[in-house]
C-alpha positions in Angstrom: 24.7 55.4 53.4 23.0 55.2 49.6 21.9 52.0 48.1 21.2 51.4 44.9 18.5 48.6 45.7 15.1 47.0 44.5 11.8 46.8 46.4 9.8 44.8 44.1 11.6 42.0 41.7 12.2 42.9 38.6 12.1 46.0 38.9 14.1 48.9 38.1 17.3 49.9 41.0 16.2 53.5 42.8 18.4 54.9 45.2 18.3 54.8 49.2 19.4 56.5 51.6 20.0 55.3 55.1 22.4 55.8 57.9 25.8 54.2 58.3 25.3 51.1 60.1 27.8 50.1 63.5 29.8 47.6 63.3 29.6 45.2 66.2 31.6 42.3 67.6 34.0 40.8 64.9 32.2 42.9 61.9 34.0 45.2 60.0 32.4 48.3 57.9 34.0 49.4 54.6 33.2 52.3 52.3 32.5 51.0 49.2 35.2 51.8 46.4 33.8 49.9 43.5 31.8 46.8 43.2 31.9 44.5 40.2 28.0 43.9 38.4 27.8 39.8 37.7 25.4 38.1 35.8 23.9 36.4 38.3 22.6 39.6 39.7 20.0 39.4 36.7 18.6 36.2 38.6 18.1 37.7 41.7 16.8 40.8 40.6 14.4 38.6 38.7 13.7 36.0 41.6 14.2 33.2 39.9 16.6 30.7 38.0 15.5 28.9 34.5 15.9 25.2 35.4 14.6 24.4 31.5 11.3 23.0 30.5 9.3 26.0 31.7 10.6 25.3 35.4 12.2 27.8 38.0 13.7 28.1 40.7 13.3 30.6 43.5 15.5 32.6 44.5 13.5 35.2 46.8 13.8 33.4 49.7 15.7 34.7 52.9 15.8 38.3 51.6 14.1 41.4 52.7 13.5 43.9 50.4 14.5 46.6 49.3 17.4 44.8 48.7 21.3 46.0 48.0 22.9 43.5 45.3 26.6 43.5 44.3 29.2 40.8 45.7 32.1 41.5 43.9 33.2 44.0 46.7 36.7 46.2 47.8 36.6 49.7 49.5 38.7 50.9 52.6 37.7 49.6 56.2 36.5 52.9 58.3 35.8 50.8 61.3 35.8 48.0 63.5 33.7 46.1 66.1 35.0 46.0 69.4 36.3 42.3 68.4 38.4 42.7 65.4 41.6 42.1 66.2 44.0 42.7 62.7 42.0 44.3 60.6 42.6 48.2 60.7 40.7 51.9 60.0 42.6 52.9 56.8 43.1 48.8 55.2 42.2 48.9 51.8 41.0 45.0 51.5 38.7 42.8 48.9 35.5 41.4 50.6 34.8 37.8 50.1 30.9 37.6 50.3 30.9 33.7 50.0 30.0 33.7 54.1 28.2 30.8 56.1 26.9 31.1 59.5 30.1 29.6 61.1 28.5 27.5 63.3 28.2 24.1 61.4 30.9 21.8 60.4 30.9 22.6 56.5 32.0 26.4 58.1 34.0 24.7 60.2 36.2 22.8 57.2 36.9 26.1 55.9 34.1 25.9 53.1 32.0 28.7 53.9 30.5 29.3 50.4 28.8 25.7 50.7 27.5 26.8 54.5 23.5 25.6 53.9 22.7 28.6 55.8 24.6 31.3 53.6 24.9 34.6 54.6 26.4 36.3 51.2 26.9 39.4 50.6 24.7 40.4 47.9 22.8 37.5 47.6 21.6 36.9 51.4 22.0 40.2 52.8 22.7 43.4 51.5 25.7 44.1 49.4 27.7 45.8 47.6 25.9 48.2 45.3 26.2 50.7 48.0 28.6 53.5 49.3 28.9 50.8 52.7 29.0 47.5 53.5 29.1 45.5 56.7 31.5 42.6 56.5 30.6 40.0 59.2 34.0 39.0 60.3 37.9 40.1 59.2 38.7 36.6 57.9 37.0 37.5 55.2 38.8 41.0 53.9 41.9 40.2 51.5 44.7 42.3 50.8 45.1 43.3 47.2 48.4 45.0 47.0 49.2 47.4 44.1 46.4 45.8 41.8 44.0 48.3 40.3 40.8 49.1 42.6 38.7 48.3 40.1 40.1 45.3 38.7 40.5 43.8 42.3 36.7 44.3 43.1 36.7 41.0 40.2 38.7 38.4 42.4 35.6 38.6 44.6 33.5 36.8 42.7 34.9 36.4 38.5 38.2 35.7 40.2 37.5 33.2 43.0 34.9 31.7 41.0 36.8 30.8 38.0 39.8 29.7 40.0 37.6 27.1 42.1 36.2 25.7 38.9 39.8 25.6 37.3 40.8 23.7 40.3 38.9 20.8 39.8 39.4 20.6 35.7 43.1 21.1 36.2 44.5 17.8 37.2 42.6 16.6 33.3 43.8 19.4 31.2 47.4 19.5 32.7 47.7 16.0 31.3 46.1 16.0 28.1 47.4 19.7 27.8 44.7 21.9 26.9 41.9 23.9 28.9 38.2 24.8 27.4 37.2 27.6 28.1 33.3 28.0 27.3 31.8 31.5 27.5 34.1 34.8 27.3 32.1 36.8 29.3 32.9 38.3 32.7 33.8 35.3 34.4 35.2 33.9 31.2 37.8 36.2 30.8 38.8 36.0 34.2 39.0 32.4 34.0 41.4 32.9 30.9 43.5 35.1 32.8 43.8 32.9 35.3 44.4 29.5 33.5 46.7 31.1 31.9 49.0 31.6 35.2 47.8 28.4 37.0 47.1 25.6 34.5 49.9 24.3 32.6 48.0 23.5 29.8 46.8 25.4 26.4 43.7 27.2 26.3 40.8 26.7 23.7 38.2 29.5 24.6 34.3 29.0 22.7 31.9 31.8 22.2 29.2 32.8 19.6 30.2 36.4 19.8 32.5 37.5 17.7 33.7 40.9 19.4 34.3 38.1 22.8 36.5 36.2 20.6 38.7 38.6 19.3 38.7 39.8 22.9 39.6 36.6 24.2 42.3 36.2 21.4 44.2 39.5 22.3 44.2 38.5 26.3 46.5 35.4 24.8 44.2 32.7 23.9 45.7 30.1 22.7 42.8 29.0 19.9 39.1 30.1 19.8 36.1 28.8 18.3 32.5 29.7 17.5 30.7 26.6 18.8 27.4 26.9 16.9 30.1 26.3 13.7 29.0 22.7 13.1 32.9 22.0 12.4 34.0 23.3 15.5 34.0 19.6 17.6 35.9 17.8 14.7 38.3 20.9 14.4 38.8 20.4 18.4 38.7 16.5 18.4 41.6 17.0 15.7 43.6 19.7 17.7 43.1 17.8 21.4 43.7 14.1 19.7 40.3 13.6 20.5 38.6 15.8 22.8 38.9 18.2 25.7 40.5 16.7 28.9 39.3 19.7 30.8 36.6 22.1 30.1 34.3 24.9 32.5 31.2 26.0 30.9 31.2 29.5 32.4 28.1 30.2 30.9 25.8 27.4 32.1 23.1 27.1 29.2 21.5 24.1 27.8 23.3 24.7 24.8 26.5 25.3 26.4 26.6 22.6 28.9 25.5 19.8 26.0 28.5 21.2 23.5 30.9 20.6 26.7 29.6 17.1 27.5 30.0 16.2 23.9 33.2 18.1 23.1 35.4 15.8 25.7 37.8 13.7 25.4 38.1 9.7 27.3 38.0 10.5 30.7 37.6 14.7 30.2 35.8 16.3 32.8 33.1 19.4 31.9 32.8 22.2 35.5 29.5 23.8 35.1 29.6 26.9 37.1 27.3 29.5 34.6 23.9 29.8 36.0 22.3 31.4 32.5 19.6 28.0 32.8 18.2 25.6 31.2 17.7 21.8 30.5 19.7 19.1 28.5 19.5 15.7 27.1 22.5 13.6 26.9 22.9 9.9 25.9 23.7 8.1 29.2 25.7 5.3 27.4 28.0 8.5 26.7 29.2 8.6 30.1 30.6 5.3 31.0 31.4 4.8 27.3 34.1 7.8 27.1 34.6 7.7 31.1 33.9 11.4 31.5 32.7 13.2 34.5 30.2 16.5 34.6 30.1 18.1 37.6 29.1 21.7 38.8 31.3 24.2 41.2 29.5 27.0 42.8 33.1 29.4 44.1 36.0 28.8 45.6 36.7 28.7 49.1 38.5 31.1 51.8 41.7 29.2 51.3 41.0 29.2 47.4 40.7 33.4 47.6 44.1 33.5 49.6 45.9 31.6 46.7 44.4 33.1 44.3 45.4 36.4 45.7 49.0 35.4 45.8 49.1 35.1 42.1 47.3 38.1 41.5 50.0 40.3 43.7 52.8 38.7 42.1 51.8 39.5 38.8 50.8 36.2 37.5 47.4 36.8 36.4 46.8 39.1 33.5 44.3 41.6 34.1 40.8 41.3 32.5 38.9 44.3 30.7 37.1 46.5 33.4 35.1 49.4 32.7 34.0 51.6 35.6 30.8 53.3 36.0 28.9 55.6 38.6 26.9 53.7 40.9 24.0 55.6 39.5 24.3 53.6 36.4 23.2 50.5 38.2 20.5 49.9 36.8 22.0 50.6 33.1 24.7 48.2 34.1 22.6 45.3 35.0 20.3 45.9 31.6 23.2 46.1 29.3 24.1 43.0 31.0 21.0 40.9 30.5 21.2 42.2 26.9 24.6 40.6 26.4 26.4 44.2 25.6 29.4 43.9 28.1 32.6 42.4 27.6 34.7 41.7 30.6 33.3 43.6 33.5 32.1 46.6 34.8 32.5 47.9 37.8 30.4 50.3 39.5 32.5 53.2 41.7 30.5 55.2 44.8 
């Protein structure tokens, strides 16, 4: 098996080589067929998240290095523990990574990604910048259907993420009628795609990078607007009659997360799933005084990835730009991605 893995944080990916590992009991081992690179890949490869204020937080814990990132996973399952009962040698399937220990009662409710003792791919245990990957149980391998290989190793993590966060802003922006969209990044993209086929509502997307809004525009945007453009709240306040109902900060700065707070509507509600960092300062009379509600959303859950899935094999969700690379460009990947040079996503191919 070759990894493409760190030994010391921060620094750069060197390949690995090790053998392939057994599967035992419910597990399931897949060859890797491409595995999408996420921005918060640049925070564990650092060790850290900025919390603002010269504060972090550490995110070395529970993981042995070297260490195998990557959890936005697919590939072909070439075998099976003795206790895996549906899924099949041959099964070209999605990975979830979002997996708990299964023991407790959040695992238990079907919420696996909010287990407290996580076991996700990528994050927790090795993942999917690889050629293998051990998935712990079949419950968590997801047909893709006829949907591009590369495209489908997104829903893992741009793909179920966005749709949880969408989840929880759509009951808002389906009644005042439009969806912000902050940050047309990776995930960004994704969650335009996807707004687009499960909110009935308009969709405003905001970014400071030109080249992401043009992007944004031709996937079917329905307006777009540089934020740091002092006119760009009035211009919105006009358009929304009075503010966003709905809104997910997908990039989850300081900036970002202050422009959302102050760009809603009565009663809007900002989803904070980015993780870029940072710390704000917002009025507190704000809150009761326009009734609005921030809240964060990590990724959506098992049963979140099934429906999401369903929309995605019957055509619903517009694909979002993905360019593949070799897995040797790991490390290229992940520094053209801390330097803010990739639009959509990139996946990496074994």
């Amino acid at each position: 098996m070759r990894s493409m893995q760190f030994d010391e944080y921060g620094a750069p990916l060197k390949e690995f080589t090790y053998e392939n590992p057994e599967p035992q009991g419910k597990e399931v081992l897949v060859r890797i067929e491409a595995c999408g690179v996420c921005h918060s890949d640049i925070h564990l490869h650092e060790g850290y998240f900025d919390m603002g204020g010269g504060n972090q937080a550490d995110a070395k814990r529970g993981r042995s290095l070297p260490f195998t990132l990557g959890h936005e996973i697919v590939g072909e399952v070439v075998a099976v523990g003795p206790d895996v009962k549906t899924a099949a040698v041959g099964d070209k399937r999605i990975v979830y990574p979002w997996i708990g220990c299964m023991d407790c009662d959040i695992c238990h409710e079907g919420h696996t990604e909010l287990c407290t003792r996580p076991r996700n791919l990528g994050v927790h245990v090795d993942g999917g910048y690889a050629d293998h990957v051990i998935c712990p149980d079949e419950q968590f391998l997801y047909d893709y259907g006829d949907v591009p290989t590369g495209l489908a190793a997104t829903y893992a993590c741009s793909g179920i993420t966005a749709y949880g966060a969408l989840m929880k802003a759509k009951p808002n922006a389906e009644r005042g009628g439009f969806m912000g969209i902050i940050g047309a990044g990776g995930v960004g993209m994704a969650g335009l795609m996807i707004s687009k086929a499960a909110v009935k509502a308009k969709t405003i997307v905001f970014d400071i990078d030109p080249a992401k809004l043009e992007a944004a525009t031709r996937a079917g945007a329905d307006y777009v607007f540089d934020p740091s453009d002092k006119a760009t709240r009035k211009e919105v306040a006009k358009l929304t009659g009075g503010g966003l109902p709905g809104a997910v900060d997908f990039v989850g700065s300081d900036k970002t997360a202050t422009f959302g707070v102050t760009s809603l509507g009565a009663s809007g509600i900002l989803v904070i799933i980015g993780l870029f960092g940072g710390a704000m300062t917002i009025p507190v009379p704000l809150f009761p005084f326009k009734n609005i509600t921030v809240r964060g959303s990590l990724v959506g859950s098992p049963a979140e990835m099934g429906e999401l899935m369903e929309l995605v094999k019957a055509g619903k969700v517009p694909p979002m730009p993905v360019a593949e690379r070799p897995l040797d460009a790991a490390w290229d990947t992940l520094e053209d991605l801390r330097a803010g040079k990739i639009v959509g996503r990139v996946v990496l191919t074994p």
